[in-house]
C-alpha positions as CSV (number, residue, x, y, z in Angstrom):
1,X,-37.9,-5.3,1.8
2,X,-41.1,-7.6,0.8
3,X,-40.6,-9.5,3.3
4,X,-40.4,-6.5,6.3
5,X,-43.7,-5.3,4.5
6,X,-45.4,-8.6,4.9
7,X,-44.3,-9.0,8.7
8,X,-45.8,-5.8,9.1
9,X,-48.8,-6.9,7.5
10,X,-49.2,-10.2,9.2
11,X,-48.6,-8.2,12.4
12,X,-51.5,-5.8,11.7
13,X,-53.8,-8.6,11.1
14,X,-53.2,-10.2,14.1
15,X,-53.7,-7.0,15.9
16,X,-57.3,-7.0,17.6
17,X,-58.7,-2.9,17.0
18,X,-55.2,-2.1,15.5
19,X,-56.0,1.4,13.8
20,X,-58.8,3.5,13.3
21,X,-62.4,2.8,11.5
22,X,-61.7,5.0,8.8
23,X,-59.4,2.6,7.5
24,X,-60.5,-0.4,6.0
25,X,-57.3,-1.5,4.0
26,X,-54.5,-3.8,4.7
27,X,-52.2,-1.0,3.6
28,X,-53.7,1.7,5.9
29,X,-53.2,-0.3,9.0
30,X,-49.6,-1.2,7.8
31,X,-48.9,2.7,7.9
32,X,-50.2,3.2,11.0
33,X,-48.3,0.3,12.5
34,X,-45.2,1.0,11.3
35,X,-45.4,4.8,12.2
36,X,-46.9,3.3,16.1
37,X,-43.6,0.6,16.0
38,X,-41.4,3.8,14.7
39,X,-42.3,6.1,17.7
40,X,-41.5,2.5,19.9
41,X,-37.8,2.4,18.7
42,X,-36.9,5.6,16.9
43,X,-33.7,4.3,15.7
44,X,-34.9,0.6,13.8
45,X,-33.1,1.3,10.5
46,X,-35.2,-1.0,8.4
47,X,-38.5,0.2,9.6
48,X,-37.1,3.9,8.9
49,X,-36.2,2.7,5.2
50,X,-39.3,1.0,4.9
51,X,-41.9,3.8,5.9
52,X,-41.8,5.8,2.2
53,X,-42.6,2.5,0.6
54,X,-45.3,1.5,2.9
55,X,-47.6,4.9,2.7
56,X,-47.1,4.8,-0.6
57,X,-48.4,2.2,-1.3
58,X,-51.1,2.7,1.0
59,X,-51.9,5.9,-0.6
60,X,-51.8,4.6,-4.1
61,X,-54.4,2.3,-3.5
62,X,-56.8,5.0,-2.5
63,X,-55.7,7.5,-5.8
64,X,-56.1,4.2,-8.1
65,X,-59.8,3.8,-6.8
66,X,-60.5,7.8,-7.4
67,X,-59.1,7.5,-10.8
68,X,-61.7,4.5,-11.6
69,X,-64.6,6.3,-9.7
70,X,-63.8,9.6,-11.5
71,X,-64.5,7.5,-15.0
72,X,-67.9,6.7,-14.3
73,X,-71.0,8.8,-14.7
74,X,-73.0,7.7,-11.7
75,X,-74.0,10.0,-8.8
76,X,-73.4,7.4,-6.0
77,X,-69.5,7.7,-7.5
78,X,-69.3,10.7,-5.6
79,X,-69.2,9.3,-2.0
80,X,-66.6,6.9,-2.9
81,X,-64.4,9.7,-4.1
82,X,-64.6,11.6,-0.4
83,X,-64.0,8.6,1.6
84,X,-61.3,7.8,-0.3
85,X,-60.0,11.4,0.2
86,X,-60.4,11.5,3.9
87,X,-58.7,8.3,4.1
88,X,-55.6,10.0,2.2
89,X,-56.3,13.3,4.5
90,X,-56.4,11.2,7.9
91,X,-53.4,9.3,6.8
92,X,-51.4,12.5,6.5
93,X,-52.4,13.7,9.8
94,X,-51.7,10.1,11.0
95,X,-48.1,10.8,9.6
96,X,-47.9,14.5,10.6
97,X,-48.9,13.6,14.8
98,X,-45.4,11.4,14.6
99,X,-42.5,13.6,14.8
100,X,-40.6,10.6,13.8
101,X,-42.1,10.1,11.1
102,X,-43.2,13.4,10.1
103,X,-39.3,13.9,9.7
104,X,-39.0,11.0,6.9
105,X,-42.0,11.3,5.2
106,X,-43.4,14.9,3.2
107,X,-46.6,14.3,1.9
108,X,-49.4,15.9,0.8
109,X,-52.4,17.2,3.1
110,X,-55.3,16.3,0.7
111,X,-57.3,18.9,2.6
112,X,-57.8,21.0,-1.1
113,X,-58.2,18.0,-3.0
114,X,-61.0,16.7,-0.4
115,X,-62.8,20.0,-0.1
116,X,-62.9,20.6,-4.0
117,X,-64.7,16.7,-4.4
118,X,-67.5,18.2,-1.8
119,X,-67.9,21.0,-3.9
120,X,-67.8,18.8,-7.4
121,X,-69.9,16.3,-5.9
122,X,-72.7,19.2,-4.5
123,X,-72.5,20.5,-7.8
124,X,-73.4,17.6,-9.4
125,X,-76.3,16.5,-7.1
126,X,-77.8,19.9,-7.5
127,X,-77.6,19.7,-11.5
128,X,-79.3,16.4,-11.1
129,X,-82.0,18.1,-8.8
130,X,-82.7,21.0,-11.1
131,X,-82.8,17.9,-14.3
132,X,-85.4,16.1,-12.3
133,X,-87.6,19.1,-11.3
134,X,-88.1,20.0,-15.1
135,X,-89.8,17.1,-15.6
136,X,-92.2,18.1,-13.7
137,X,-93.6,14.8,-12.2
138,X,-93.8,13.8,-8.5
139,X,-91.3,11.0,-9.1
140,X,-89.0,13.9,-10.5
141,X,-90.0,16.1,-7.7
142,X,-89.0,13.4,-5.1
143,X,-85.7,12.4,-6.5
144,X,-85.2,16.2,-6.9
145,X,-85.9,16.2,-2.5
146,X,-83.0,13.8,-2.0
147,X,-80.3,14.9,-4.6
148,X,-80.8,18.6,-3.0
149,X,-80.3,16.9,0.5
150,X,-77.5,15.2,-0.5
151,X,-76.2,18.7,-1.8
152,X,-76.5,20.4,1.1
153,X,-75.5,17.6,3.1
154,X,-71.8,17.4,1.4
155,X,-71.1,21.7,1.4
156,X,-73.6,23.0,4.4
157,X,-75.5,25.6,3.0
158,X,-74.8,25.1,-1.5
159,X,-76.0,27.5,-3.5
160,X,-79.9,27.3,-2.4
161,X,-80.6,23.6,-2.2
162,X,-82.5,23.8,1.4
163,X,-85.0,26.5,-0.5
164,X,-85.2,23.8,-3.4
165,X,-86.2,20.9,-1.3
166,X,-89.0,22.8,0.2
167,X,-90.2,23.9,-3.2
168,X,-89.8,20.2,-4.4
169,X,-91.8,19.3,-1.7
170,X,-94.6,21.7,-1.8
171,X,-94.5,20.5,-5.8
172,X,-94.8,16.8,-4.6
173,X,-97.0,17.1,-2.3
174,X,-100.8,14.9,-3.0
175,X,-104.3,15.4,-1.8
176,X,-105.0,11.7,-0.7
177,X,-108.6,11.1,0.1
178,X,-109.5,8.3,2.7
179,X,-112.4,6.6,2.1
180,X,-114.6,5.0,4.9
181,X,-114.2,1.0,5.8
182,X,-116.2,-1.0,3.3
183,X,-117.3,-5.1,5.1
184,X,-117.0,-7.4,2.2
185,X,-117.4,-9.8,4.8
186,X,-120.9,-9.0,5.3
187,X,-120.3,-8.2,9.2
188,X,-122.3,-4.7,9.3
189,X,-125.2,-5.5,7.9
190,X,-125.8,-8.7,9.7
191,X,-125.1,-7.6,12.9
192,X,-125.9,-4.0,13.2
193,X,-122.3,-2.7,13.8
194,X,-123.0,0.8,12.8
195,X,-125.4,1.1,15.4
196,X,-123.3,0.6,18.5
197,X,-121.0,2.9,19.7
198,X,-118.6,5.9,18.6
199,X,-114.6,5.0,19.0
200,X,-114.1,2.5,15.9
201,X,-116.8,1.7,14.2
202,X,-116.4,2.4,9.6
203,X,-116.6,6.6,10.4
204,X,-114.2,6.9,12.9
205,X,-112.0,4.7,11.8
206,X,-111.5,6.9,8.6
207,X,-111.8,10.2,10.7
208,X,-108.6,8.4,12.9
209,X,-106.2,8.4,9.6
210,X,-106.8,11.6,8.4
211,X,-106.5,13.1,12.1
212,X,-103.1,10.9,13.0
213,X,-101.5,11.1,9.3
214,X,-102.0,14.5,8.9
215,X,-100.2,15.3,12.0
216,X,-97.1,13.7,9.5
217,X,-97.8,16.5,6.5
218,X,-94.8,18.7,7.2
219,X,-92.8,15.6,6.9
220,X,-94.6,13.7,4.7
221,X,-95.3,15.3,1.2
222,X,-99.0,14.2,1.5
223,X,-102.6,15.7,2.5
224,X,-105.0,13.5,3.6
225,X,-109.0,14.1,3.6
226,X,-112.4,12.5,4.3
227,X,-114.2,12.1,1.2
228,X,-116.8,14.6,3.2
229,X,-113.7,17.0,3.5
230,X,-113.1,16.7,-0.2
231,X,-116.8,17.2,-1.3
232,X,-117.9,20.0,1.1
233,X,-114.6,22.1,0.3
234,X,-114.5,21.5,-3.2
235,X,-110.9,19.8,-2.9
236,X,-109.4,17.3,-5.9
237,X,-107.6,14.4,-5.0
238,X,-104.9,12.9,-6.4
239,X,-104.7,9.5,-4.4
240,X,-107.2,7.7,-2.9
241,X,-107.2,5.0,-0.3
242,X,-109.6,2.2,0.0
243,X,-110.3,-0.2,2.9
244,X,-112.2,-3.2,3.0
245,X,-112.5,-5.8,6.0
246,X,-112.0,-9.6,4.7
247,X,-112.7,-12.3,5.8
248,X,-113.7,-11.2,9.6
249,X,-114.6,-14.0,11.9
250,X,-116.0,-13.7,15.1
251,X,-117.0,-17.7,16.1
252,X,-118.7,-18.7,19.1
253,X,-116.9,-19.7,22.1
254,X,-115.3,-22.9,22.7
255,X,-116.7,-24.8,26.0
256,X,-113.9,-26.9,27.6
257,X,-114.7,-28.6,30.7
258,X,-111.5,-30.3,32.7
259,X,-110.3,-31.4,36.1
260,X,-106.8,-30.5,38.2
261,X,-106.0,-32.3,41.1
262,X,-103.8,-29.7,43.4
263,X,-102.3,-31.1,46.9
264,X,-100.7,-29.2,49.7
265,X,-99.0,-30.0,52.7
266,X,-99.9,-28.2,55.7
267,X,-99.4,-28.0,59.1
268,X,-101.8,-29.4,61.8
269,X,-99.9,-29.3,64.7
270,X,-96.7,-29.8,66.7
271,X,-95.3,-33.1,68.4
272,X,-93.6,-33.2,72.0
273,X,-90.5,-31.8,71.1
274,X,-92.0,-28.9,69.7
275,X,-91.6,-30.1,65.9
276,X,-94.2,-29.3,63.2
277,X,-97.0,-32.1,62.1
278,X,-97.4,-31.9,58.2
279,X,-100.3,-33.2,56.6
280,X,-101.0,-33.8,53.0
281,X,-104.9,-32.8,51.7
282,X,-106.0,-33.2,48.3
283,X,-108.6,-31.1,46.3
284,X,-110.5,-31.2,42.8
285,X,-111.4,-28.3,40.6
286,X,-113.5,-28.8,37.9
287,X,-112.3,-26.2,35.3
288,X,-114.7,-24.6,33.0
289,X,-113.4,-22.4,30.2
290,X,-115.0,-20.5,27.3
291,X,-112.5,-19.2,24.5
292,X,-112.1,-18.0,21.1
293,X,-109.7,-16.0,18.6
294,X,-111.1,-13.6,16.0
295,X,-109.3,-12.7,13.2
296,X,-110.2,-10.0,11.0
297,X,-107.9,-8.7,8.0
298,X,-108.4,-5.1,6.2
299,X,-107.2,-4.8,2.6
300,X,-105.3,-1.2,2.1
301,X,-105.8,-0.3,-1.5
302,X,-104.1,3.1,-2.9
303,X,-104.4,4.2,-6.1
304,X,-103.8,7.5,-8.7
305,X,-107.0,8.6,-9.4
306,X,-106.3,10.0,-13.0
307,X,-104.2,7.1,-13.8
308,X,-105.6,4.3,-12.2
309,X,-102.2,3.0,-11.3
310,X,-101.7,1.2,-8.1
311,X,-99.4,3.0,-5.5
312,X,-100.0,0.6,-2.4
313,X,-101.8,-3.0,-1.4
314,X,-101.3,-4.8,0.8
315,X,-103.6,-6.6,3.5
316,X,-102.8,-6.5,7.2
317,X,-104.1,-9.4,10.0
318,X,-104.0,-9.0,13.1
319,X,-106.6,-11.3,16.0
320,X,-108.5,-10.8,19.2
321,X,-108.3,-14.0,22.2
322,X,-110.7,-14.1,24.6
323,X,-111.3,-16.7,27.1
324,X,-113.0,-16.8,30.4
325,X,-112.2,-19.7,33.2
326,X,-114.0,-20.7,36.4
327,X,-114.6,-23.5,38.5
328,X,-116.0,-25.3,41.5
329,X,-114.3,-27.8,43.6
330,X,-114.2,-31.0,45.9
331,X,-112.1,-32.3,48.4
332,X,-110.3,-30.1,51.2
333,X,-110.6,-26.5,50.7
334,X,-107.5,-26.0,52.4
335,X,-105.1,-27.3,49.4
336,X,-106.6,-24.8,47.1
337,X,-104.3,-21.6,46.5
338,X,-105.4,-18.0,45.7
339,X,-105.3,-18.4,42.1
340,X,-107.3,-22.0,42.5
341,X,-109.8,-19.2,44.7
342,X,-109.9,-17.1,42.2
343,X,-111.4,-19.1,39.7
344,X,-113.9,-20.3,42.3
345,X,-115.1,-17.0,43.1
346,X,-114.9,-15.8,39.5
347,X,-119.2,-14.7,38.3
348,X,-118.2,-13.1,35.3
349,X,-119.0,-15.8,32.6
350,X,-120.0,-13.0,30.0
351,X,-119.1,-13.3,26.2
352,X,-118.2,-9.3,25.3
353,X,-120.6,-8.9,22.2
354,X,-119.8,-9.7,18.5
355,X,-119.5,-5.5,18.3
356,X,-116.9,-4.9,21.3
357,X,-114.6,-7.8,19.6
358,X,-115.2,-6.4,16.3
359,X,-113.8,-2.6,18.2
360,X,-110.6,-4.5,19.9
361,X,-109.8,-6.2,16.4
362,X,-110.1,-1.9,14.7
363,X,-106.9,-1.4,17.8
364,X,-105.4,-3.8,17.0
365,X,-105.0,-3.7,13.3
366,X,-105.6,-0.1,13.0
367,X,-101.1,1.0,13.8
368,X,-100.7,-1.6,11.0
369,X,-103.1,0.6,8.2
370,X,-101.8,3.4,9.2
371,X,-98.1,3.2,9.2
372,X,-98.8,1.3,5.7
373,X,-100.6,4.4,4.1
374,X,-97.5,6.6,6.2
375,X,-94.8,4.6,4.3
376,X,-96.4,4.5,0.9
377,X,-96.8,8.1,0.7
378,X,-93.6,9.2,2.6
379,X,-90.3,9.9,0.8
């Protein structure tokens, strides 16, 4: 008999797919081999003597992990204990689909037993969620959010969880205020920043987060202000957030002057017999190219104000290349290609100014700060 087993088993592991996903044991896939081989030859003997002994002890292996999971006291036990179940159910529908098999083997359905571990296991994330909300703290109130989901998500529609995670969320909910950019790295002042346009400059980029984050607040558990906002409507915040540019550096262009020889066979004619006449010409560009990468990085700072405690920091880079490229050229004008034109004809030799870099570096880091301050307040 061990040995008929372990052919089975060896089969099974061989077996490329053999079974469904749901089953992740040896024994499982055993089960389901046999009862496949069965409904091959209805009359194998062995295999027919074999099949009580196989699903038990592919169904033993499942109760002996719900026994140990039922001993501890840890929510998390409780999704263990329904896959284990809907292994055991799917194994007796496995069984029940094969008439063959369905004639040897009466088993249990485990449909009661499955459905009354939802309804334990609902039970008990609710309890948790009504523990958590008396303590009447945001952490609380955001544990309380996912232990009522996770109620609801096992029995659709328990007791009143769906009304409880909007009340836990209302309860959780902060007023974050947003304060405006602060340049510790002196770029403002020395170069007149605020002065020059509208679309990124300390203001707007401030105005930007509240606008874009607070498009998030029925999802996020989180309100977000200017600190005008919070002044002129008399609002109390419970988070703030403080940005700071660091170490920005916007350096002077790079002047690189090279040379590229570029050669091109062309045609200047045909011979007797009608055949093209290829000559080689030769040309010089002399390559003149301005460039530089700015970097700027903005520290994201978020805080409790009545505790002090940190919540979020964390500083995010990003840079800015520019370069510009022209050129003259000597030789034949007839080995030079459009791109090698291009560069000829190119008049713009314009640096943009220190403020339009500064406003393409706020693009580019300003996704970063926001999904940062998104993340850190989300649940």
């Amino acid at each position: 008999m061990r040995s008929f087993l372990l052919l089975i088993s060896l089969a099974i592991l061989a077996a490329c797919g053999g079974g469904r996903k749901l089953y992740r044991n040896t024994e499982d896939n055993t089960l389901v081999k046999a009862i496949k081989s069965l409904d091959k030859n209805p009359n194998n003997a062995e295999l027919r003597a074999s099949l009580a002994d196989i699903y038990k002890q592919a169904a033993q292996t499942h109760l002996d992990k719900i026994e140990v999971y039922n001993k501890t006291q840890e929510l998390d036990k409780w999704d263990k204990i329904i896959y284990e179940y809907e292994v055991l159910r799917s194994l007796s529908e496995t069984v029940n689909a094969s008439p063959n098999a369905q004639r040897i083997l009466s088993i249990p359905s485990y449909v009661k037993e499955l459905e009354t571990a939802k309804q334990d296991a609902a039970l008990a994330f609710y309890n948790s969620a009504m523990s958590e909300i008396s303590r009447d703290v945001r952490e609380s109130y955001r544990n309380a959010w996912y232990d009522f989901r996770k109620a609801d998500q096992v029995v659709p529609g328990f007791k009143d969880a769906r009304g409880q995670m909007d009340l836990a969320f209302q309860k959780g909910t902060v007023n974050v205020v947003i304060n405006p950019v602060r340049d510790n790295s002196y770029f403002y002042s020395n170069m007149g920043w605020n002065r020059y346009g509208n679309s990124f400059n300390n203001d707007m980029f401030q105005r930007n987060l509240v606008r874009d984050l607070g498009a998030y607040n029925r999802t996020v558990p989180a309100m977000f202000y200017t600190d005008w906002d919070v002044t002129s409507n008399h609002i109390t915040p419970d988070w703030q957030v403080d940005l700071a540019w660091q170490n920005l550096d916007i350096p002077r262009p790079y002047n690189k002057q090279y040379t590229r020889d570029v050669e091109k066979s062309i045609e200047v004619g045909r011979d007797t017999a009608g055949k093209p006449i290829y000559q080689n010409v030769r040309a010089r560009l002399n390559i003149n190219k301005l460039y530089f990468t700015a970097i700027g990085d903005i520290d994201v700072h978020i805080a409790d104000i009545d505790t002090k405690n940190a919540i979020f920091s964390q500083r995010f880079t990003d840079s800015y290349e520019w370069k510009v490229e022209w050129a003259s050229f000597s030789g034949d004008s007839r080995a030079l290609s459009d791109k090698d034109w291009s560069l000829i004809n190119n008049r713009n030799h314009n640096m943009p100014r220190s403020e339009e870099v500064l406003e393409e570096l706020y693009r580019r880091i300003y996704p970063q700060v926001r999904n940062g301050i998104y993340n850190a307040v989300r649940w």
